[in-house]
N, C-alpha and C positions, 0 to 999 in steps of 0.2 A: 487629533492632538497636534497641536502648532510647533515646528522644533523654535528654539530659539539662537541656534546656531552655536551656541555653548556647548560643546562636548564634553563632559562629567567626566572622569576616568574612574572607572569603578574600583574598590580596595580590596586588595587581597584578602581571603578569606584566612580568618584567623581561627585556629582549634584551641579546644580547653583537652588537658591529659589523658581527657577519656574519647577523644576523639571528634568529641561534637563541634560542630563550628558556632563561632560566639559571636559573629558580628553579623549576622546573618537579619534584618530588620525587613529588609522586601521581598517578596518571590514575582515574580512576572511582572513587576511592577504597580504590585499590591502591597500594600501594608501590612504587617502580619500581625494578629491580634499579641495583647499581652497576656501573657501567659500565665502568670502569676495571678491573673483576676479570672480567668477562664476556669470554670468550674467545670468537673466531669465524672463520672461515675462508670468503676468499671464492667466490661459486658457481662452478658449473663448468660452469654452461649459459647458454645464452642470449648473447645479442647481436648483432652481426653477422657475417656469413658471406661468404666470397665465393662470386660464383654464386646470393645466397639472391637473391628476390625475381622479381618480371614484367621477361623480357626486353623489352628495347627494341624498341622498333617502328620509330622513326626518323619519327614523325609528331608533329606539336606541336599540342597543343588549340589551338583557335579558339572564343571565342563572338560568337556570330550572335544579332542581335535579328530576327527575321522578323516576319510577323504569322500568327495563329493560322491563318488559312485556307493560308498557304505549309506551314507544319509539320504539316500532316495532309494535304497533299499529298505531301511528300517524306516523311513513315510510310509513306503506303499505296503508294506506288510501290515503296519498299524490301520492304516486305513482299510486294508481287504478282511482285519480282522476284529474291525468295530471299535480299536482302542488305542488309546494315547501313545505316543511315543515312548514316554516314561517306562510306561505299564506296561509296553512290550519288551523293552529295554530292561525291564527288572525281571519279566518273569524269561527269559531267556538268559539273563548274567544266573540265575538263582538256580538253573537245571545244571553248570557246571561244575 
């Protein structure tokens, strides 16, 4: 593309009260279609499901500030005893 030595100053962007910009006509240097004639039809996928997602467990996070010598204590005990963090961490709070 040939410049022609004319420099455009381009116009500030102007918003309508809901935020949208109104004078908006080109993006990269495209033309942007009109809108009003563009025809569209909404998707037919996605959103939410029932049933979609990780069932409930019925346990509520907790955080613990420990100090680091506690927290690699209660690793390696979970780990030499086959079980979660959590899952040591409750059934040892639940014997006091």
């Amino acid at each position: 593309m040939k410049t022609t030595g004319r420099k455009t100053k381009a116009e500030p962007p102007a918003f309508d009260a809901e935020g949208y910009q109104t004078n908006l006509h080109r993006l990269n240097g495209t033309a942007l279609p009109d809108f009003a004639r563009v025809k569209t039809k909404p998707l037919a996928w996605g959103g939410a499901r029932k049933g979609a997602g990780r069932p409930a467990s019925g346990r509520q996070p907790v955080l613990l500030r420990l100090t680091p010598k506690t927290v690699r204590q209660l690793r390696a005990a979970a780990r030499k005893h086959g079980k979660t963090v959590s899952d040591l961490a409750e059934e040892r709070l639940a014997a006091i």
